[in-house]
C-alpha positions as MATLAB code, in Angstrom:
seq = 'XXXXXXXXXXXXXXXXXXXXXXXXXXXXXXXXXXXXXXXXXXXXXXXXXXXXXXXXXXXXXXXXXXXXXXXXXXXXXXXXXXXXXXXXXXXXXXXXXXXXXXXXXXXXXXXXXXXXXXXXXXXXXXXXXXXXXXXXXXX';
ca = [
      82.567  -72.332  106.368;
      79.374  -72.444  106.786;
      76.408  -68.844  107.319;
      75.231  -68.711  110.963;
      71.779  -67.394  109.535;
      70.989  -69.702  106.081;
      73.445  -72.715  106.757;
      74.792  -72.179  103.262;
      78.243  -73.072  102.603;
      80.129  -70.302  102.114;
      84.495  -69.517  101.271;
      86.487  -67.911  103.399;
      87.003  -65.127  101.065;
      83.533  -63.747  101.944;
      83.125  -61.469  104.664;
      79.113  -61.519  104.154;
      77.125  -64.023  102.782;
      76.159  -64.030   99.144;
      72.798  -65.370   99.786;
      71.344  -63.523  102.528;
      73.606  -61.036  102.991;
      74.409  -61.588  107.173;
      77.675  -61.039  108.494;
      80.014  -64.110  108.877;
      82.184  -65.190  112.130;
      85.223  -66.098  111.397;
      87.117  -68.090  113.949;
      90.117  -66.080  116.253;
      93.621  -67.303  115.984;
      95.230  -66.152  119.087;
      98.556  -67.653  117.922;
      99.549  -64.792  116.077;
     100.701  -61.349  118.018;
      98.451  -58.614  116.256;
     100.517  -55.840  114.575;
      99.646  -52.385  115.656;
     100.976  -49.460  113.321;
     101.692  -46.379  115.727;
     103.940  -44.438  112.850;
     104.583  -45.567  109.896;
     107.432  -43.040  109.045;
     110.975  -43.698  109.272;
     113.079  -41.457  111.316;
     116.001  -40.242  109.417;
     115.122  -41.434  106.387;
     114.570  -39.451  103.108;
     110.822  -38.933  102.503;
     109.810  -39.853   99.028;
     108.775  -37.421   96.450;
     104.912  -38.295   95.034;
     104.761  -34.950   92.917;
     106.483  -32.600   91.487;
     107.751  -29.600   93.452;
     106.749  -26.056   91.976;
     109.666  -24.429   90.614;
     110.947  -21.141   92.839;
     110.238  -17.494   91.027;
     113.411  -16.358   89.547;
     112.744  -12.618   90.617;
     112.999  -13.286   94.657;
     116.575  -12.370   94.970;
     117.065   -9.646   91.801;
     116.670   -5.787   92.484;
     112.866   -4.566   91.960;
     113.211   -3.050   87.512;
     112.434    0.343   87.137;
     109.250    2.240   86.394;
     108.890    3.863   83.307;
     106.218    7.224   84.070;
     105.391    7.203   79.880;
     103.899    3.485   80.109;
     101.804    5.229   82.703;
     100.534    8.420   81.685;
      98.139    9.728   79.273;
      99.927   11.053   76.001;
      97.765   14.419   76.197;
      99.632   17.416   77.161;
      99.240   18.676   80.289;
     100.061   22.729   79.239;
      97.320   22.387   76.309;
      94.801   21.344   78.766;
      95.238   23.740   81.309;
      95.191   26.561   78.694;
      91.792   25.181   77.216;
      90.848   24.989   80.181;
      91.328   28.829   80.904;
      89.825   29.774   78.347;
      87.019   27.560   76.866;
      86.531   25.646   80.200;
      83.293   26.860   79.880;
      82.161   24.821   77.412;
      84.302   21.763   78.420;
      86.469   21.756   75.565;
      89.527   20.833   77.674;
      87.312   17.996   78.736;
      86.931   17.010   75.301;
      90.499   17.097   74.388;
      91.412   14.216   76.960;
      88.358   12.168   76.203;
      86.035   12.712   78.595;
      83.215   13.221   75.970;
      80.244   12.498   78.820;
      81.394   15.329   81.504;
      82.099   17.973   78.208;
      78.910   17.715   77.507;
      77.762   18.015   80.716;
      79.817   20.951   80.856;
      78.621   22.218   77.359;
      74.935   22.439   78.724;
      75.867   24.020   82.322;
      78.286   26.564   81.214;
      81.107   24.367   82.817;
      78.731   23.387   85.892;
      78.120   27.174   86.775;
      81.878   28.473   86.776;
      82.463   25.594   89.986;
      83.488   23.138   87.699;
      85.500   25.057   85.402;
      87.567   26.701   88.600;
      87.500   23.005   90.029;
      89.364   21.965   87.041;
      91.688   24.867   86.097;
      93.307   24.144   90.158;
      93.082   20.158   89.309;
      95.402   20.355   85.760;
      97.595   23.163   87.368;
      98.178   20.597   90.905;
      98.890   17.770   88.145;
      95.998   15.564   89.576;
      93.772   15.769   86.685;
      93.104   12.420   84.719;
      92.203   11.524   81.047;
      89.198    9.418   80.056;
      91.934    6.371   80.671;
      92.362    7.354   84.019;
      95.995    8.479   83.417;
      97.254   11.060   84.488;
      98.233   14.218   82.330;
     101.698   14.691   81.537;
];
């Protein structure tokens, strides 16, 4: 076969030419029906598998396990706090005892934030909703 643009004699394996780089015609054989490929997937036939499937969670079908509070909770006692709280909430020892070292002193300096604090606290360890410096709850 021969280039169009720099006569040079070129294969048929080429699809440009190698010396100046123009695109080759290449003759049309109407002799031949051309094969269009609407869908190339079988109907009713397996599809292959080209990866691995994830495997299922055991866990879907099994009851929910129970919740154990004591994984949860602080391990300072509830009682001892509220009665430090009673009676040296001024100074923020009960804040001390479950290791919220920043607000005692805070509490140390203020006179337990001008009594507001101190009441805010005794009604916050007696409704159970007080915290330790974990963020657990007092128990």
């Amino acid at each position: 076969m021969k280039c169009k643009n720099c006569g040079a004699d070129v294969g048929s394996e080429y699809r440009l030419c190698p010396y100046c780089r123009s695109e080759l015609d290449y003759p049309v054989n109407n002799s031949q029906p051309q094969t269009i490929i609407i869908q190339n997937v079988i109907p009713n036939q397996p599809q292959p598998q080209y990866y691995n499937q994830p495997p299922q969670p055991q866990y879907q079908n099994q009851p929910p396990q129970p919740v154990y509070y004591d994984q949860y909770a602080s391990t300072k006692n509830k009682y001892l706090a509220l009665v430090l709280c009673i009676f040296l909430g001024f100074f923020g020892v009960h804040r001390f005892y479950v290791g919220k070292v920043g607000s005692g002193l805070v509490y140390f300096f203020t006179v337990g934030i001008f009594c507001f604090g101190w009441i805010y606290d005794i009604i916050k360890i007696a409704s159970g909703t007080f915290n330790d410096g974990n963020g657990l709850p007092l128990i």
